[in-house]
Backbone bond lengths (Angstrom), bond angles and torsions (degrees), N, CA, C in turn:
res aa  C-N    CA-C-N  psi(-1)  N-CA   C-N-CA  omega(-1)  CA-C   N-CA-C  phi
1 X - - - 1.459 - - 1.529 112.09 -
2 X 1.523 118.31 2.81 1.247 100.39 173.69 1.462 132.12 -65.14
3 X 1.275 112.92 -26.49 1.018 143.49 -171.11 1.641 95.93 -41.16
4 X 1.697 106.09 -66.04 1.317 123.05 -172.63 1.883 113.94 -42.18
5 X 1.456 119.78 -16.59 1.397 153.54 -174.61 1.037 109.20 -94.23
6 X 1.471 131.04 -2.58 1.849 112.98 -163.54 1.883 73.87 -144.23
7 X 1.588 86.14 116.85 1.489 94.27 170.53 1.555 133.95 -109.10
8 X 1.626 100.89 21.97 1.435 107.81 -161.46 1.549 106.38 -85.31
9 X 1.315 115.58 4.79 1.323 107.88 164.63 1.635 106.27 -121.96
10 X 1.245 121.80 37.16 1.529 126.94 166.68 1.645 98.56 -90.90
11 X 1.027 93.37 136.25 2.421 118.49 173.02 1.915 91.84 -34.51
12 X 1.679 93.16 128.34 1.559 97.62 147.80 1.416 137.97 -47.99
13 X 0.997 155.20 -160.52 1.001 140.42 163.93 1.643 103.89 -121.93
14 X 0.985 126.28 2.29 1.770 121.95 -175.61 1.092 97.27 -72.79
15 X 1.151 159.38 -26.05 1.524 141.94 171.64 1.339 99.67 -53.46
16 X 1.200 140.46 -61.71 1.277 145.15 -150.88 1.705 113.14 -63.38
17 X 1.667 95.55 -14.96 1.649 91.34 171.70 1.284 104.71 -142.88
18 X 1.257 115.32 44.93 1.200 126.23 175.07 2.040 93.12 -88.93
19 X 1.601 101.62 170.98 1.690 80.55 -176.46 1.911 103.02 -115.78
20 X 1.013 127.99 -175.60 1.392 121.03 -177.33 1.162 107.46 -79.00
21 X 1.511 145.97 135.60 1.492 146.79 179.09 1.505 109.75 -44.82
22 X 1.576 133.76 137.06 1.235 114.44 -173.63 1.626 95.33 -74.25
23 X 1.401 89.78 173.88 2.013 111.81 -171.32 1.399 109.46 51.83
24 X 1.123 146.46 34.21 1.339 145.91 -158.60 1.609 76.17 -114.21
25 X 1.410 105.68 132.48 1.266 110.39 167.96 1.855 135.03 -117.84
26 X 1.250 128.04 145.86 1.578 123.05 -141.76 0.983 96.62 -144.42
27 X 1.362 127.03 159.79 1.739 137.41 167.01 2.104 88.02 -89.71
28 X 1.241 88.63 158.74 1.599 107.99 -178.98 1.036 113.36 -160.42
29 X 1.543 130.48 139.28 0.992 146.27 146.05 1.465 134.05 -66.04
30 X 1.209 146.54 85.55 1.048 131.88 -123.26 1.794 100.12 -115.08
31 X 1.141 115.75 120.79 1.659 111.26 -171.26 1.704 104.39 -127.76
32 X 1.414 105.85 147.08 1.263 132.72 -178.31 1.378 143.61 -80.27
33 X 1.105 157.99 64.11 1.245 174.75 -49.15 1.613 116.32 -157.67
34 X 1.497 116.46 36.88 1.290 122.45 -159.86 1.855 108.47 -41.44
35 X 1.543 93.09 143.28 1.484 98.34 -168.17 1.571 111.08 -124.12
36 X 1.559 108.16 9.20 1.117 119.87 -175.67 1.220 124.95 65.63
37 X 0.826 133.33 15.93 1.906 166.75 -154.78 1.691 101.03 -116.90
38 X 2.041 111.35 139.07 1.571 110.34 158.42 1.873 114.46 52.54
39 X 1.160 111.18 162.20 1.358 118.19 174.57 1.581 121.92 4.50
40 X 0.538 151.68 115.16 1.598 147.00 167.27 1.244 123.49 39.47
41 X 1.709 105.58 38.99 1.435 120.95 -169.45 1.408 138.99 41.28
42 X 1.642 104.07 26.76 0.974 121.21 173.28 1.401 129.06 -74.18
43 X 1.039 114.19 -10.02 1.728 128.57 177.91 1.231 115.18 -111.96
44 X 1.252 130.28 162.34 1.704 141.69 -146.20 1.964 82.62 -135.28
45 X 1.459 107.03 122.42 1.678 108.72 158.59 1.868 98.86 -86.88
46 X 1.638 90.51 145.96 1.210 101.08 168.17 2.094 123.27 -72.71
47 X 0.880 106.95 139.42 1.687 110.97 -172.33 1.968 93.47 -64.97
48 X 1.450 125.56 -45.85 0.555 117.75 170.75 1.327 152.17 -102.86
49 X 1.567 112.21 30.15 1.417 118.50 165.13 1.455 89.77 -170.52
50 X 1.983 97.23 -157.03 1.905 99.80 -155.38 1.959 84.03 -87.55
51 X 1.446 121.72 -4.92 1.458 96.68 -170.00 1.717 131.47 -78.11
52 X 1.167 104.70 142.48 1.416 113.30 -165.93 1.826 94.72 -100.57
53 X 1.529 117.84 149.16 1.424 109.52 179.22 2.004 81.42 -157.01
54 X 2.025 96.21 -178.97 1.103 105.64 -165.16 2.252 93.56 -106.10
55 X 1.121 97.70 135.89 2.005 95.12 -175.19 1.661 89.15 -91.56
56 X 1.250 125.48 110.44 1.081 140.89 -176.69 1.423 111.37 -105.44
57 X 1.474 118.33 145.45 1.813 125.68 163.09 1.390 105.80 -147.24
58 X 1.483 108.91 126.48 1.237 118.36 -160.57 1.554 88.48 -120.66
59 X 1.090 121.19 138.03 1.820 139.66 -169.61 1.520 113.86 -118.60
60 X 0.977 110.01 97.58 2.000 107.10 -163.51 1.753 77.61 -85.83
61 X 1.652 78.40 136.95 1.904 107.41 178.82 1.093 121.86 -100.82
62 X 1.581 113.51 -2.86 1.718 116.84 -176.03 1.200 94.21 -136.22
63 X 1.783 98.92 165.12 1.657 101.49 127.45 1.796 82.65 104.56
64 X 1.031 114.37 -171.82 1.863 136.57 -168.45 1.808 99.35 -82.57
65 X 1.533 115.57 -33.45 1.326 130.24 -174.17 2.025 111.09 -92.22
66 X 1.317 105.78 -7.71 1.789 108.40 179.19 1.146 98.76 -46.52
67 X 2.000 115.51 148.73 1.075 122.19 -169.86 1.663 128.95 61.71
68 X 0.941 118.67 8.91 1.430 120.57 -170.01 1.948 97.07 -102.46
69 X 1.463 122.04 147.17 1.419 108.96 -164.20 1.403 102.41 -123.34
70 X 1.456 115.77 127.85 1.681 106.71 -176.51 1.561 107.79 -98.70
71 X 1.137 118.90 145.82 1.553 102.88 -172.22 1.850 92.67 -115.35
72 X 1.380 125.35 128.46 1.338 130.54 168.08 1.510 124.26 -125.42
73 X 0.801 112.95 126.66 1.601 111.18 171.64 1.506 122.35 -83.60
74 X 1.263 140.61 106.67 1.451 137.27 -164.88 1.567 100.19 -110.94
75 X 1.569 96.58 104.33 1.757 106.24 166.14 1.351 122.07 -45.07
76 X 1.672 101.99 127.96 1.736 98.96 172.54 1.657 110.96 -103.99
77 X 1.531 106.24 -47.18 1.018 109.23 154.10 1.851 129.91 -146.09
78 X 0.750 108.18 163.93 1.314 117.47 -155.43 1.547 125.80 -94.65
79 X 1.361 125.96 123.19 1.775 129.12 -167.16 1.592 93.58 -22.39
80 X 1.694 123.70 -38.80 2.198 113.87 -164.35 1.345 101.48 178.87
81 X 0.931 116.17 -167.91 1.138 138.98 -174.07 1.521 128.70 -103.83
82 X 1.616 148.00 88.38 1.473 116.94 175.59 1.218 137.77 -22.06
83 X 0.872 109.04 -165.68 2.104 136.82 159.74 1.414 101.88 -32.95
84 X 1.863 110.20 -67.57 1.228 113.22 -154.83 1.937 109.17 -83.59
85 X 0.991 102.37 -9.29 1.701 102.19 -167.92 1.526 108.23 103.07
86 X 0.940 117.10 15.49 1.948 136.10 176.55 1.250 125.03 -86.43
87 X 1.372 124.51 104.74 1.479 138.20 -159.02 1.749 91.41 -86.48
88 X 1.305 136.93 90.90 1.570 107.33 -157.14 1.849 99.74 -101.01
89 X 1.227 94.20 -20.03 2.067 93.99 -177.69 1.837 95.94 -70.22
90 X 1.805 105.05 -45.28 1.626 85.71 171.31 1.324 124.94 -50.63
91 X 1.749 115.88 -60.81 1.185 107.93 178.79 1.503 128.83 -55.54
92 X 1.261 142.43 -2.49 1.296 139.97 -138.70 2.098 73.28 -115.99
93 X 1.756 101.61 -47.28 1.627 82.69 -175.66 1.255 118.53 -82.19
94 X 1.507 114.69 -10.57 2.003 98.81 172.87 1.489 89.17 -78.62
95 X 1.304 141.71 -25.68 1.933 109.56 179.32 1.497 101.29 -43.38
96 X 1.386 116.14 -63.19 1.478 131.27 -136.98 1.896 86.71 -80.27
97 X 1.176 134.45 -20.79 1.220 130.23 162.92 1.374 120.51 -82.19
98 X 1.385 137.98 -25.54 1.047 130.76 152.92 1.516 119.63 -75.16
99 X 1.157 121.07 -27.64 1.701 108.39 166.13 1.409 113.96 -71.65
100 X 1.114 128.63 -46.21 1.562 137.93 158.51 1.755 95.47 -16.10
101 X 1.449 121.72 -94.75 0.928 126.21 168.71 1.782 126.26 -24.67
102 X 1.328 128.26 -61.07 0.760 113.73 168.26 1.624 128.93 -55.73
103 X 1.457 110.88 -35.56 1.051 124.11 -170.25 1.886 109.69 -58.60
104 X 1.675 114.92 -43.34 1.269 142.50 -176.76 1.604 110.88 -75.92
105 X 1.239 115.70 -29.32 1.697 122.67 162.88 1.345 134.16 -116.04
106 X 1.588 97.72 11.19 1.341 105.10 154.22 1.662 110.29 73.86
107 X 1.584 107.91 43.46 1.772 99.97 -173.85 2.118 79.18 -133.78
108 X 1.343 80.13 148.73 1.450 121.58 171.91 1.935 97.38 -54.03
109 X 1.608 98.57 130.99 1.230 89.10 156.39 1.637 133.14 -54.20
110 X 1.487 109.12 -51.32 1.689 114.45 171.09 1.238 117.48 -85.68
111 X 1.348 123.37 21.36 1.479 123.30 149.95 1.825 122.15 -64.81
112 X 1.188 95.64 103.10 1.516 111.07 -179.81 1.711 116.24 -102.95
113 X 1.006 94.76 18.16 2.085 112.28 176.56 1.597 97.24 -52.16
114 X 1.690 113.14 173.16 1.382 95.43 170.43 1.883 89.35 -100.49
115 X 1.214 130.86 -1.75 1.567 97.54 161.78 1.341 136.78 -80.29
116 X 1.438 98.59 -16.07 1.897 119.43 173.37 1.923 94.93 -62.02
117 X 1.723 113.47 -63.63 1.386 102.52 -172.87 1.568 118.62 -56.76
118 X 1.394 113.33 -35.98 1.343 114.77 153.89 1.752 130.82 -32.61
119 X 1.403 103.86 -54.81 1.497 105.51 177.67 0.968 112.42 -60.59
120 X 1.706 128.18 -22.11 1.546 142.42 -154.77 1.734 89.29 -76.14
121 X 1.100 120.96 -73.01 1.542 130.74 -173.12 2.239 110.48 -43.04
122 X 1.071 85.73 155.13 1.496 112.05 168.08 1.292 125.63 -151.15
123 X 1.078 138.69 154.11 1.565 139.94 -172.48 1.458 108.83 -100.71
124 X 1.513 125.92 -23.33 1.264 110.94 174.95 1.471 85.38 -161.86
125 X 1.533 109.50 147.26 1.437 108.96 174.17 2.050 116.69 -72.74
126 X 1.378 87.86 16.57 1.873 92.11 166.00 1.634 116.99 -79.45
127 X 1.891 97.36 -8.69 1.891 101.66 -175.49 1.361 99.38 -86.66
128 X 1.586 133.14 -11.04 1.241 109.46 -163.97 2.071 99.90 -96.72
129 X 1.282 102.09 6.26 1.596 95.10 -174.27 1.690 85.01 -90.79
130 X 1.888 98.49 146.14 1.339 122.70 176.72 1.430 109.84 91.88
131 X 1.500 105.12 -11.57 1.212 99.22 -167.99 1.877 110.46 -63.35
132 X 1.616 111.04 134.21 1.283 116.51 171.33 1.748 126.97 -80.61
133 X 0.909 120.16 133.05 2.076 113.42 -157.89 1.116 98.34 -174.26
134 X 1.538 103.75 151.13 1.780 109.74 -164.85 1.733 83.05 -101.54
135 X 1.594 109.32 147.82 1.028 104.53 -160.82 2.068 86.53 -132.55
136 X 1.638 87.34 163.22 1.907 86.05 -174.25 1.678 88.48 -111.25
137 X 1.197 131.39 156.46 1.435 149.34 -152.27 1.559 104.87 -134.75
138 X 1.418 107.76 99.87 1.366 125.78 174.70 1.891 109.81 -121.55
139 X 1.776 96.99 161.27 1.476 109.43 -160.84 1.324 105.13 -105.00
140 X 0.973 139.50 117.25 1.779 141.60 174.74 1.514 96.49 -92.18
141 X 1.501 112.24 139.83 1.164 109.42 156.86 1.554 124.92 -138.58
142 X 1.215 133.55 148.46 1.177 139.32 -166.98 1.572 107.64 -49.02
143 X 1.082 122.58 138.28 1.668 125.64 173.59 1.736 102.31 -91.79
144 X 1.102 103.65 -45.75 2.190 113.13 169.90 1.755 91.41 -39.95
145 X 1.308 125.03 -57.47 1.807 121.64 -147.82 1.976 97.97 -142.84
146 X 1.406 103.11 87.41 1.547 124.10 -153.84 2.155 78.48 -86.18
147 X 1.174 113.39 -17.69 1.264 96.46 -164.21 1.715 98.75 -91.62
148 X 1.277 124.59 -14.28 1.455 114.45 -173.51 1.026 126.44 -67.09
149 X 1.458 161.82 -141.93 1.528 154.43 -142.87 1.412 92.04 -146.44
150 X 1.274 117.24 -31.40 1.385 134.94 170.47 2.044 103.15 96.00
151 X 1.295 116.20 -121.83 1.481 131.29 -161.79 1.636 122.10 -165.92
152 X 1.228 121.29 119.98 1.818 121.24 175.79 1.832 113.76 -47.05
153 X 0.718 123.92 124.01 1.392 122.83 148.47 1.207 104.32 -130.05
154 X 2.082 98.43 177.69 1.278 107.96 -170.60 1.727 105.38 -109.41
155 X 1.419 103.61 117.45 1.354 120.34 -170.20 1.321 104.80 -40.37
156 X 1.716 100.92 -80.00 1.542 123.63 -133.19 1.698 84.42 -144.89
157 X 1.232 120.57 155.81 1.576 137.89 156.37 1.550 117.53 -96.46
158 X 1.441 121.54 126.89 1.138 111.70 176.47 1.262 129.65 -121.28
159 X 1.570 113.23 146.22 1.535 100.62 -133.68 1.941 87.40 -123.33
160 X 1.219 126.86 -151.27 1.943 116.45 -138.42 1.548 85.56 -101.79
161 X 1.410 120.93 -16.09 1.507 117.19 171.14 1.154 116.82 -45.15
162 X 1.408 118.46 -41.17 1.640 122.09 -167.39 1.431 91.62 -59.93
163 X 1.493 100.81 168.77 1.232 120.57 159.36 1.238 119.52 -107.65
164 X 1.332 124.97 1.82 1.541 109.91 155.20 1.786 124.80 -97.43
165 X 1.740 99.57 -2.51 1.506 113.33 -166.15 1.646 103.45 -48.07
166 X 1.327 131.73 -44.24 1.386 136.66 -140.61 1.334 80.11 -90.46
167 X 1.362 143.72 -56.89 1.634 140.38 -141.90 1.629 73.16 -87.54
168 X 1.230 147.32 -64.21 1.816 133.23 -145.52 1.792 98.28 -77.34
169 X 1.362 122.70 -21.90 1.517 120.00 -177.68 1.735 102.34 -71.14
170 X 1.161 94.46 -33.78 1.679 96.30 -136.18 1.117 157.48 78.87
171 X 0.964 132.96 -117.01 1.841 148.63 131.96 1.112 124.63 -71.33
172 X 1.282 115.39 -5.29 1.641 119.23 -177.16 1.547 118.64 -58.00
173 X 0.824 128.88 81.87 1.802 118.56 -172.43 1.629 109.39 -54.88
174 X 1.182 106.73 157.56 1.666 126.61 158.94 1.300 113.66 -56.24
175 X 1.204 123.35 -43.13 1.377 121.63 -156.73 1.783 108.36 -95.76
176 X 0.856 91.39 -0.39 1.672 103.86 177.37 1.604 125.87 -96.37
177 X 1.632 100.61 -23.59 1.501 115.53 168.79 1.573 104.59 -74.03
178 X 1.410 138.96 -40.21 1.259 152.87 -164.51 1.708 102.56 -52.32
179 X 1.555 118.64 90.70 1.522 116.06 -168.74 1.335 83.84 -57.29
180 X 2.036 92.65 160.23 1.185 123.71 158.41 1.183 136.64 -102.74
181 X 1.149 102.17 8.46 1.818 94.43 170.40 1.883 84.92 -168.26
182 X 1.618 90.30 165.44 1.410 101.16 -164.29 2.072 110.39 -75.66
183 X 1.088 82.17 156.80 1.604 77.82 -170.40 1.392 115.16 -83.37
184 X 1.858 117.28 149.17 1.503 118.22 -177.81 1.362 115.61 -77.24
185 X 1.485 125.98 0.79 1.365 134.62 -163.64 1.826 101.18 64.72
186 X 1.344 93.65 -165.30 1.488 99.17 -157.65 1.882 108.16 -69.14
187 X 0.883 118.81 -45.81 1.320 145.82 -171.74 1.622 96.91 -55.80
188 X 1.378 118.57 -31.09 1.350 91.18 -160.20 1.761 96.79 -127.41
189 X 1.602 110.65 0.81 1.498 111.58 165.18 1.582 103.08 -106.14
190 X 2.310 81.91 -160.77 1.780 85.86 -178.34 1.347 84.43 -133.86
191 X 1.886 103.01 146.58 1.358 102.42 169.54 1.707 103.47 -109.49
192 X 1.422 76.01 142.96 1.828 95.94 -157.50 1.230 109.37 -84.79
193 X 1.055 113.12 151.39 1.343 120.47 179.01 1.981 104.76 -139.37
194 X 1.628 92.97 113.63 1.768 97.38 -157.59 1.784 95.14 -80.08
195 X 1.295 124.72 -20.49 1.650 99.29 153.65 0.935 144.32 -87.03
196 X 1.773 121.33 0.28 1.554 126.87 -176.62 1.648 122.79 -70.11
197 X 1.552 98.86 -28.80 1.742 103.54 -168.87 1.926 78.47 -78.86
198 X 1.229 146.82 -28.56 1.559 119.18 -174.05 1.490 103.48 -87.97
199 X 1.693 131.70 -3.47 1.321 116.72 173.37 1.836 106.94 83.72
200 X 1.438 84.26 1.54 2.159 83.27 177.90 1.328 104.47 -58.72
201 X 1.500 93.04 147.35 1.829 110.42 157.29 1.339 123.55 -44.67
202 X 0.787 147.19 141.94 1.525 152.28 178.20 1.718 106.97 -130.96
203 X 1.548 100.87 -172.74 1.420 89.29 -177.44 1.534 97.01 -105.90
204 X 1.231 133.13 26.52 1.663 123.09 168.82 1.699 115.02 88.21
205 X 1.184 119.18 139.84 1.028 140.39 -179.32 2.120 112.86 -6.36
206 X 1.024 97.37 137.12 1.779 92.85 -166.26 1.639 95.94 -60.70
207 X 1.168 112.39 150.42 1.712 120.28 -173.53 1.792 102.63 -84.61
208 X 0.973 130.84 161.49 1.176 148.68 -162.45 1.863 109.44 -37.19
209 X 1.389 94.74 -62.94 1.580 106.63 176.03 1.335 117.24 -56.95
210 X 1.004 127.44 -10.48 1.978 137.43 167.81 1.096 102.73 -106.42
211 X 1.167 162.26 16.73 1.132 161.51 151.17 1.864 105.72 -58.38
């Protein structure tokens, strides 16, 4: 058993903070970070202005990257308005919330059916936590420290158009993401976390900026 004692041939650790390649694309679980903020306290106000957004952690479930945690913030609404009367941090997060959605029920972006506009809707933004969706993997980086490696977020949602969507979903059907009953908001559900009931490793407490 000494063996079990001599660790000079145990893995470096630079993989572990190495960051995901941008556009590299992953299935995710996507979970919610209630901030007591907007609708059923599902949104986080910003400390520093009037904008309200969603504190997101998305958990890639497959692949060379499983277990790895992306932390994103998805604008709900935004410190004002420009020139034109254009909320654009809101709008930039209902794109990335309506592809989410599509991406998780499996409808075509230019699907205009009334069950595609159907999938479009939700009753409380408590249906979009858990939601499962192949997600595209982009790099944010600090404007304060232009030289650092920066941080993962989640770009873009990708929805059954792709051609890799069906092989990264799997078997997952559309019709199975479609909650069933309306949500209690934060207070009165649980936001899940699909590795905690097995006790898996994770990568540790969300780092400062997800907080």
């Amino acid at each position: 058993m000494a063996s079990d004692m001599d660790f000079n041939g145990a893995d470096t650790q630079d993989a572990a903070f190495d960051l995901i390649p941008a556009n590299t694309l992953v299935k995710v679980t996507m979970i919610i970070r209630p901030g007591g903020a907007g609708p059923e306290g599902w949104l986080t106000q910003s400390q520093a202005s009037a904008a309200q957004y969603l504190n997101t952690e998305a958990i890639v479930m497959e692949g060379p990257f499983a277990r790895r945690r992306i932390y994103t913030r998805i604008g709900f609404r935004g410190k004002g308005v420009d020139a034109s009367g254009v909320d654009k941090y809101a709008n930039r997060g209902r794109a990335l919330i309506r592809g989410i959605l599509e991406s998780a029920r499996g409808i075509k972006a230019n699907d205009q059916s009334e069950a595609a506009r159907a999938a479009r809707l939700i009753r409380s933004l408590g249906d979009l936590n858990s939601l499962d969706f192949v997600a595209k993997i982009g790099i944010e980086k600090n404007r304060d420290e232009p030289d650092e490696p920066g941080r993962n977020v989640i770009k873009a949602a990708i929805g059954p158009e792709h051609r890799q969507y069906a092989g990264i979903m799997g078997g997952h059907s559309a019709s199975a993401q479609a909650p069933a009953a309306p949500s209690q908001g934060h207070g009165g559900g649980v936001v899940q976390d699909p590795y905690a009931a097995s006790g898996a490793a994770t990568d540790g407490a969300a780092p400062f900026w997800a907080r």
